[in-house]
HTML snippet that shows the backbone in 3Dmol.js (N, CA, C, O; Angstrom):
<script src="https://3Dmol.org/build/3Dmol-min.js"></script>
<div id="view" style="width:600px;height:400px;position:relative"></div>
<script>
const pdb = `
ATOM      1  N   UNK A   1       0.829  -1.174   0.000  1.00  0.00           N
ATOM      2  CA  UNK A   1       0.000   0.000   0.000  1.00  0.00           C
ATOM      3  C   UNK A   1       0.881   1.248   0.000  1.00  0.00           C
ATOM      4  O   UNK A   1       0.578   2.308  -0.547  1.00  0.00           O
ATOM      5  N   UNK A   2       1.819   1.043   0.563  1.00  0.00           N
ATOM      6  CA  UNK A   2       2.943   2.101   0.777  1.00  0.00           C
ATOM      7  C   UNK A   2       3.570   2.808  -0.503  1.00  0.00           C
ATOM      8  O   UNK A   2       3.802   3.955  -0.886  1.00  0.00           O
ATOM      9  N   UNK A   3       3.705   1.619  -0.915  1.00  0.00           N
ATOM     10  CA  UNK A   3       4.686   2.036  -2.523  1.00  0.00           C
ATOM     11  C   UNK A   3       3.726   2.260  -3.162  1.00  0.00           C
ATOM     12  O   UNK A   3       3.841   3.241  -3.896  1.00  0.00           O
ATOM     13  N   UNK A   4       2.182   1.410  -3.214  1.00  0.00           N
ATOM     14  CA  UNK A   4       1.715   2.503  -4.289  1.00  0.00           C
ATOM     15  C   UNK A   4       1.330   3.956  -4.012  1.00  0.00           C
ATOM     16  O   UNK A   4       1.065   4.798  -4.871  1.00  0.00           O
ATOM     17  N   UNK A   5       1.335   4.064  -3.179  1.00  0.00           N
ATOM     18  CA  UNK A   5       0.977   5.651  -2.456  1.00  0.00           C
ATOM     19  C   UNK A   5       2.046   6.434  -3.653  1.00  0.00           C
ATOM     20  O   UNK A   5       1.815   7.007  -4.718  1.00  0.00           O
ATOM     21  N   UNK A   6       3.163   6.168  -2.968  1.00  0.00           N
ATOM     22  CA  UNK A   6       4.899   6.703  -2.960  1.00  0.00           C
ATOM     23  C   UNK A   6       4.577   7.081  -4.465  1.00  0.00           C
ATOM     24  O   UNK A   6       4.581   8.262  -4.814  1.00  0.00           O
ATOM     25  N   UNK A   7       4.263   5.922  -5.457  1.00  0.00           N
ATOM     26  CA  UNK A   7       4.591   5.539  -6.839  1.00  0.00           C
ATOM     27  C   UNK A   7       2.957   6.892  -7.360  1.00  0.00           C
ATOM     28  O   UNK A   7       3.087   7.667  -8.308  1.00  0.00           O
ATOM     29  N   UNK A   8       2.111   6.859  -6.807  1.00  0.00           N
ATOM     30  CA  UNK A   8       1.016   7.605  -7.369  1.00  0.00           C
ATOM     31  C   UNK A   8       1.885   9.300  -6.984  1.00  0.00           C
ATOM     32  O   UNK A   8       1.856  10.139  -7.884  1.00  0.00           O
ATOM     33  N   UNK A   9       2.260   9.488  -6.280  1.00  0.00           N
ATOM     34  CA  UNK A   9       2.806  10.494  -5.811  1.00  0.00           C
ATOM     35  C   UNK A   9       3.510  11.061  -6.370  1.00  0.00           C
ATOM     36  O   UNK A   9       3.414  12.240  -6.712  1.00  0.00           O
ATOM     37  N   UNK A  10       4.766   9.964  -6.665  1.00  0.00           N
ATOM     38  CA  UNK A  10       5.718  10.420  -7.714  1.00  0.00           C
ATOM     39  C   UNK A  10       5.344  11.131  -9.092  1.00  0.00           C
ATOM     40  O   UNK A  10       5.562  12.264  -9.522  1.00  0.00           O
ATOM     41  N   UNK A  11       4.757  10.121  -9.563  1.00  0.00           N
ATOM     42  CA  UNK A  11       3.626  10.519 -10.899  1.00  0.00           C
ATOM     43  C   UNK A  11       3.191  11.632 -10.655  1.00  0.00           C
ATOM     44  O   UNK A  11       3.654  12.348 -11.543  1.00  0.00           O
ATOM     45  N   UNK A  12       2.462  12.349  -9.865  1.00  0.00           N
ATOM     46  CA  UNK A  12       2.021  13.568  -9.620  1.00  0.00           C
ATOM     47  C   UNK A  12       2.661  14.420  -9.946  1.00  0.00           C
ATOM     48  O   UNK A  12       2.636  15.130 -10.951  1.00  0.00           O
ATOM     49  N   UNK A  13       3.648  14.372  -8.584  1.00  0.00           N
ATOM     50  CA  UNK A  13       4.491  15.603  -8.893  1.00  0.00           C
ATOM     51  C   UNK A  13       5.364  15.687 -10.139  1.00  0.00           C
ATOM     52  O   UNK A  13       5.779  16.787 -10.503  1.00  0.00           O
ATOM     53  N   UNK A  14       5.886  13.737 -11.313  1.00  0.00           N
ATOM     54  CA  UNK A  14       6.432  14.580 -12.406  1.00  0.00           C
ATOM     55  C   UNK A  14       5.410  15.746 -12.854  1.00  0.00           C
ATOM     56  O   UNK A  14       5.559  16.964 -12.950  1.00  0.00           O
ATOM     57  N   UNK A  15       4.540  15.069 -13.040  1.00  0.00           N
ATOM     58  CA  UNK A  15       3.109  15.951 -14.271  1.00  0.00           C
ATOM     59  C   UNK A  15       3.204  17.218 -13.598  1.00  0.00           C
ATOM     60  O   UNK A  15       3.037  18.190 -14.335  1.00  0.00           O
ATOM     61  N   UNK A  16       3.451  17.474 -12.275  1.00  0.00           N
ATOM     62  CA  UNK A  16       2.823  19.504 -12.326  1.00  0.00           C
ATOM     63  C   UNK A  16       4.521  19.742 -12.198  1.00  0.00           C
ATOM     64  O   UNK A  16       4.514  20.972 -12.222  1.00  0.00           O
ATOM     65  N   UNK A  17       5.662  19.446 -12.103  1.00  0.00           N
ATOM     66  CA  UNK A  17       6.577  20.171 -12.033  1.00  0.00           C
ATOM     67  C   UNK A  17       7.607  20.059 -13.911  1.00  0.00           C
ATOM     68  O   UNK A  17       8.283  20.875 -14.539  1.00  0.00           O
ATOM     69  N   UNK A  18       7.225  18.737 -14.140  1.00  0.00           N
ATOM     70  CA  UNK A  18       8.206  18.853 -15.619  1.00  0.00           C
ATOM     71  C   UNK A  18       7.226  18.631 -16.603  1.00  0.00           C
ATOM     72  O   UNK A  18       7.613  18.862 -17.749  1.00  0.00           O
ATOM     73  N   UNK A  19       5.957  18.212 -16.466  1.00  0.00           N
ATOM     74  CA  UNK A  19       5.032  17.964 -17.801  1.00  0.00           C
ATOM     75  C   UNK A  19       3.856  19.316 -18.052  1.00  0.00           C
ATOM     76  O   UNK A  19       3.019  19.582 -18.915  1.00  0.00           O
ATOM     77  N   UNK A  20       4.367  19.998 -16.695  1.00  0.00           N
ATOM     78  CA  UNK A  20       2.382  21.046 -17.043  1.00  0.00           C
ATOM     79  C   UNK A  20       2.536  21.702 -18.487  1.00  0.00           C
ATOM     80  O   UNK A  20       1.372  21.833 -18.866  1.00  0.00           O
ATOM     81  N   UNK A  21       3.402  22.194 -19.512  1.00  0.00           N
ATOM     82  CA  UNK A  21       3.522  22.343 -20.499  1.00  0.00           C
ATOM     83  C   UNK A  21       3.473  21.807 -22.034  1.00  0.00           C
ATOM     84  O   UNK A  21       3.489  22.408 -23.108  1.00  0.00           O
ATOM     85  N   UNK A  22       3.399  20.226 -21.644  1.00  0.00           N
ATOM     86  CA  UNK A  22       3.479  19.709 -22.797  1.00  0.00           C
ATOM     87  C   UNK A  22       1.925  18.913 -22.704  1.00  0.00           C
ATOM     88  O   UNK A  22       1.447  18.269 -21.769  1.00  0.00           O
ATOM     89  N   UNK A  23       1.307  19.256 -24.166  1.00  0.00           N
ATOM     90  CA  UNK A  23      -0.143  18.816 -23.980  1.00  0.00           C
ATOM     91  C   UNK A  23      -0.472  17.503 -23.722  1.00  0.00           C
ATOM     92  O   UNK A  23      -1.213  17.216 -22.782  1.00  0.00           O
ATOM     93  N   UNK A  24      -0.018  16.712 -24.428  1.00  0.00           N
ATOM     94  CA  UNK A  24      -0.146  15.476 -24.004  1.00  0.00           C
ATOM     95  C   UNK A  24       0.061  14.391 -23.025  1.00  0.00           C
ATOM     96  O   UNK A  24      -0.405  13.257 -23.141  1.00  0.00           O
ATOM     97  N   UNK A  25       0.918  14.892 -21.885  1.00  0.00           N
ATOM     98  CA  UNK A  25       1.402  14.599 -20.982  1.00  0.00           C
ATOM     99  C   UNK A  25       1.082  15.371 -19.529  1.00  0.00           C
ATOM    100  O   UNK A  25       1.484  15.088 -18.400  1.00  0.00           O
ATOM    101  N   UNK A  26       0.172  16.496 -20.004  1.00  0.00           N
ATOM    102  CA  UNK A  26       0.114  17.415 -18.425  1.00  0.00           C
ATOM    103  C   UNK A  26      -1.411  16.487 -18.015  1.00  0.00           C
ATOM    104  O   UNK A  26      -1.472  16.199 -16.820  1.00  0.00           O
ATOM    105  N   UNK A  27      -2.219  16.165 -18.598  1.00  0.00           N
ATOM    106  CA  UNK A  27      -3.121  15.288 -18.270  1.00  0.00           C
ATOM    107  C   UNK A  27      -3.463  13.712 -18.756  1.00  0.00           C
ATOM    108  O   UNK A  27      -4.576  13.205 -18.892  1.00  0.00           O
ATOM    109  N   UNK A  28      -2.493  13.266 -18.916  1.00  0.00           N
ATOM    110  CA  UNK A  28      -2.848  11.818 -19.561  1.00  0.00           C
ATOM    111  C   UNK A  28      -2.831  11.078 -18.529  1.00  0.00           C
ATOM    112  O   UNK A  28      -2.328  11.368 -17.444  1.00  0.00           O
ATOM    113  N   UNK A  29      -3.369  10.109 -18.814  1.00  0.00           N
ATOM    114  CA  UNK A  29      -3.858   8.557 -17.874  1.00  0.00           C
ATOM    115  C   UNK A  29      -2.707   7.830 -17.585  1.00  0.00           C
ATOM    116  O   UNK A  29      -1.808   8.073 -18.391  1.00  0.00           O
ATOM    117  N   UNK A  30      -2.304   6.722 -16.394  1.00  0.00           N
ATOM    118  CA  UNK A  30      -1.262   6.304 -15.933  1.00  0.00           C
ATOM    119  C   UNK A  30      -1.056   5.438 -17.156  1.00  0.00           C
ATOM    120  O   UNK A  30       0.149   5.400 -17.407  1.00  0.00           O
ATOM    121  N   UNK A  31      -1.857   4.643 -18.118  1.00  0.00           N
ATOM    122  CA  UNK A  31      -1.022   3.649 -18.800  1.00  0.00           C
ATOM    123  C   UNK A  31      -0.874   4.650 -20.133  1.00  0.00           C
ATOM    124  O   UNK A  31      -0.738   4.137 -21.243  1.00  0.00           O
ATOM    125  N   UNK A  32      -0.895   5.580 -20.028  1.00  0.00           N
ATOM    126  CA  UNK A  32      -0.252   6.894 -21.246  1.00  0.00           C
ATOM    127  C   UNK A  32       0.908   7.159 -20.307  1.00  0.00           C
ATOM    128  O   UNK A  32       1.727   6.320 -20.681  1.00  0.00           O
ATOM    129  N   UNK A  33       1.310   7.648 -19.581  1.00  0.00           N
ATOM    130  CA  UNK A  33       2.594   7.707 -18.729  1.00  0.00           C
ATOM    131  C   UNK A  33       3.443   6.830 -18.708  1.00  0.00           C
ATOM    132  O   UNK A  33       4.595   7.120 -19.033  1.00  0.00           O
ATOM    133  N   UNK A  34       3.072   5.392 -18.283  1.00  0.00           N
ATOM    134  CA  UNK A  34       4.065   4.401 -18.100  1.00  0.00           C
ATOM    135  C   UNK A  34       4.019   3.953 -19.508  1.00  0.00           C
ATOM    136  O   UNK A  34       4.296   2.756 -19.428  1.00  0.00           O
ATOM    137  N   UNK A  35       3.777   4.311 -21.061  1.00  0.00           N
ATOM    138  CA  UNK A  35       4.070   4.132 -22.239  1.00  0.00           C
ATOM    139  C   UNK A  35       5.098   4.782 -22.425  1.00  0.00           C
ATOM    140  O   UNK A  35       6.191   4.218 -22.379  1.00  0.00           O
ATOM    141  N   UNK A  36       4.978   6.184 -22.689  1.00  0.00           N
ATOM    142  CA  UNK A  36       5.252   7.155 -23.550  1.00  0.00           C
ATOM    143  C   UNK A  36       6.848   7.535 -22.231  1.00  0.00           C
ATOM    144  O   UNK A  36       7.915   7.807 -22.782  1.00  0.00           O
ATOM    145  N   UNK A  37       6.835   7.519 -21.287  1.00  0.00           N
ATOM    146  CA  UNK A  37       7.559   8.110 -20.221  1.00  0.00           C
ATOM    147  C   UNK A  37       8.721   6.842 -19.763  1.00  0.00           C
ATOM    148  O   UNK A  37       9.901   6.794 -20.114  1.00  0.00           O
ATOM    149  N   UNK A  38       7.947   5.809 -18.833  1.00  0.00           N
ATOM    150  CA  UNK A  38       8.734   5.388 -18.317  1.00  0.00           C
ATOM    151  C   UNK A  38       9.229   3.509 -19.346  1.00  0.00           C
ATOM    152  O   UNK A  38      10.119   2.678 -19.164  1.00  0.00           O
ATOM    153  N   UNK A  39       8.408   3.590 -20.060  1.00  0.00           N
ATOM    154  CA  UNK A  39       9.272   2.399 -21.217  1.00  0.00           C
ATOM    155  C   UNK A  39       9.966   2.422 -21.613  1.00  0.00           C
ATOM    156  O   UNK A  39      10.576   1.366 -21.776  1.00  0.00           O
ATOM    157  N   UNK A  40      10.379   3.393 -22.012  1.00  0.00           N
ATOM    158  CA  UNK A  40      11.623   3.771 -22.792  1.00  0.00           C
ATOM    159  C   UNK A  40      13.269   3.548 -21.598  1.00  0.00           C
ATOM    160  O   UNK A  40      14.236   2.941 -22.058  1.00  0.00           O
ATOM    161  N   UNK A  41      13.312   4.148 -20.090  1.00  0.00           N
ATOM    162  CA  UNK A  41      14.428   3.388 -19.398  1.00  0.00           C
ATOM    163  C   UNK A  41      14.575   1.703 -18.876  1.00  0.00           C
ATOM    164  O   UNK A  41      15.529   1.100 -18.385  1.00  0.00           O
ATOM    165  N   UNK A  42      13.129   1.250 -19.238  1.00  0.00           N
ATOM    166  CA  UNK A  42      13.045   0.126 -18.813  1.00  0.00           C
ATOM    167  C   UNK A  42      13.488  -0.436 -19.806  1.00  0.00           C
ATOM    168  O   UNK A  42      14.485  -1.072 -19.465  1.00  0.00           O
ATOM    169  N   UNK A  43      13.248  -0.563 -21.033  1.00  0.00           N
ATOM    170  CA  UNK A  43      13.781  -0.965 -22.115  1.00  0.00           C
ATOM    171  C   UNK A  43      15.642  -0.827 -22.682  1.00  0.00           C
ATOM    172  O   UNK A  43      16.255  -1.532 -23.483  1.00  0.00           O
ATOM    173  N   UNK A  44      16.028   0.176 -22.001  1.00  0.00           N
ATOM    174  CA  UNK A  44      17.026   0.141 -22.120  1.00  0.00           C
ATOM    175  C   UNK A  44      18.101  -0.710 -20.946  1.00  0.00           C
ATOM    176  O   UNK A  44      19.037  -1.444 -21.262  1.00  0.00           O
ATOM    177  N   UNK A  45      17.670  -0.379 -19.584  1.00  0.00           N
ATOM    178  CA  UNK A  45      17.972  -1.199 -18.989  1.00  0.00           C
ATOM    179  C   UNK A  45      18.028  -2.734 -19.003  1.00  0.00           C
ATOM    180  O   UNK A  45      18.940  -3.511 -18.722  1.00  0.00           O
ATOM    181  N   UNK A  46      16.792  -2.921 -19.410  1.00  0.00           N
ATOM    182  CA  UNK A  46      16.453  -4.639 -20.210  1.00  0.00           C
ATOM    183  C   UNK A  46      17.689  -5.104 -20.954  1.00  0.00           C
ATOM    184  O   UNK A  46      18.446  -6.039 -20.692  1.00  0.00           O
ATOM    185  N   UNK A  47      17.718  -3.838 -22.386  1.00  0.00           N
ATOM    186  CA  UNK A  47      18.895  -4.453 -23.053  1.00  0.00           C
ATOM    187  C   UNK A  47      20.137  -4.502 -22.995  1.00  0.00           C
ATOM    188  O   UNK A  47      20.862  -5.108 -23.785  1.00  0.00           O
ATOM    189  N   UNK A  48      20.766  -3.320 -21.242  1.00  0.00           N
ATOM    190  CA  UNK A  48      22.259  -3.308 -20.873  1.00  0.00           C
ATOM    191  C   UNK A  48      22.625  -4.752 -20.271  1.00  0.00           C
ATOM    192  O   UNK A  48      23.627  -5.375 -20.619  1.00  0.00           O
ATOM    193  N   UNK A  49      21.704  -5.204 -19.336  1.00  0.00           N
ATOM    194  CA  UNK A  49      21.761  -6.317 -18.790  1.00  0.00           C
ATOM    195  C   UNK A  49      21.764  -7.598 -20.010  1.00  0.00           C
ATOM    196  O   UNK A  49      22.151  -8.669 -19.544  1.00  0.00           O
ATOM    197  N   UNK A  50      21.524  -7.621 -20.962  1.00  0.00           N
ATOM    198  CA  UNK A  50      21.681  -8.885 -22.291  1.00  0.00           C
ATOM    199  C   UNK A  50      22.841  -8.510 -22.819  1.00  0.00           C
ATOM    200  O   UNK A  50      23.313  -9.129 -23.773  1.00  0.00           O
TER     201      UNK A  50
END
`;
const viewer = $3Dmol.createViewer("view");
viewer.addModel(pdb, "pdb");
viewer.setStyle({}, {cartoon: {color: "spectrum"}});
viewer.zoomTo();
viewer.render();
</script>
Protein backbone atom coordinates (compact mmCIF):
# COMPACT_ATOMS: atom_id res chain seq x y z
CA UNK A 1 0.00 0.00 0.00
CA UNK A 2 2.94 2.10 0.78
CA UNK A 3 4.69 2.04 -2.52
CA UNK A 4 1.72 2.50 -4.29
CA UNK A 5 0.98 5.65 -2.46
CA UNK A 6 4.90 6.70 -2.96
CA UNK A 7 4.59 5.54 -6.84
CA UNK A 8 1.02 7.61 -7.37
CA UNK A 9 2.81 10.49 -5.81
CA UNK A 10 5.72 10.42 -7.71
CA UNK A 11 3.63 10.52 -10.90
CA UNK A 12 2.02 13.57 -9.62
CA UNK A 13 4.49 15.60 -8.89
CA UNK A 14 6.43 14.58 -12.41
CA UNK A 15 3.11 15.95 -14.27
CA UNK A 16 2.82 19.50 -12.33
CA UNK A 17 6.58 20.17 -12.03
CA UNK A 18 8.21 18.85 -15.62
CA UNK A 19 5.03 17.96 -17.80
CA UNK A 20 2.38 21.05 -17.04
CA UNK A 21 3.52 22.34 -20.50
CA UNK A 22 3.48 19.71 -22.80
CA UNK A 23 -0.14 18.82 -23.98
CA UNK A 24 -0.15 15.48 -24.00
CA UNK A 25 1.40 14.60 -20.98
CA UNK A 26 0.11 17.42 -18.43
CA UNK A 27 -3.12 15.29 -18.27
CA UNK A 28 -2.85 11.82 -19.56
CA UNK A 29 -3.86 8.56 -17.87
CA UNK A 30 -1.26 6.30 -15.93
CA UNK A 31 -1.02 3.65 -18.80
CA UNK A 32 -0.25 6.89 -21.25
CA UNK A 33 2.59 7.71 -18.73
CA UNK A 34 4.07 4.40 -18.10
CA UNK A 35 4.07 4.13 -22.24
CA UNK A 36 5.25 7.15 -23.55
CA UNK A 37 7.56 8.11 -20.22
CA UNK A 38 8.73 5.39 -18.32
CA UNK A 39 9.27 2.40 -21.22
CA UNK A 40 11.62 3.77 -22.79
CA UNK A 41 14.43 3.39 -19.40
CA UNK A 42 13.05 0.13 -18.81
CA UNK A 43 13.78 -0.97 -22.11
CA UNK A 44 17.03 0.14 -22.12
CA UNK A 45 17.97 -1.20 -18.99
CA UNK A 46 16.45 -4.64 -20.21
CA UNK A 47 18.90 -4.45 -23.05
CA UNK A 48 22.26 -3.31 -20.87
CA UNK A 49 21.76 -6.32 -18.79
CA UNK A 50 21.68 -8.88 -22.29
Amino acid sequence: MLASNLAADLDAWVRLLALHDIDGLADAEPDTMRFRLYHVPACLTKHARS
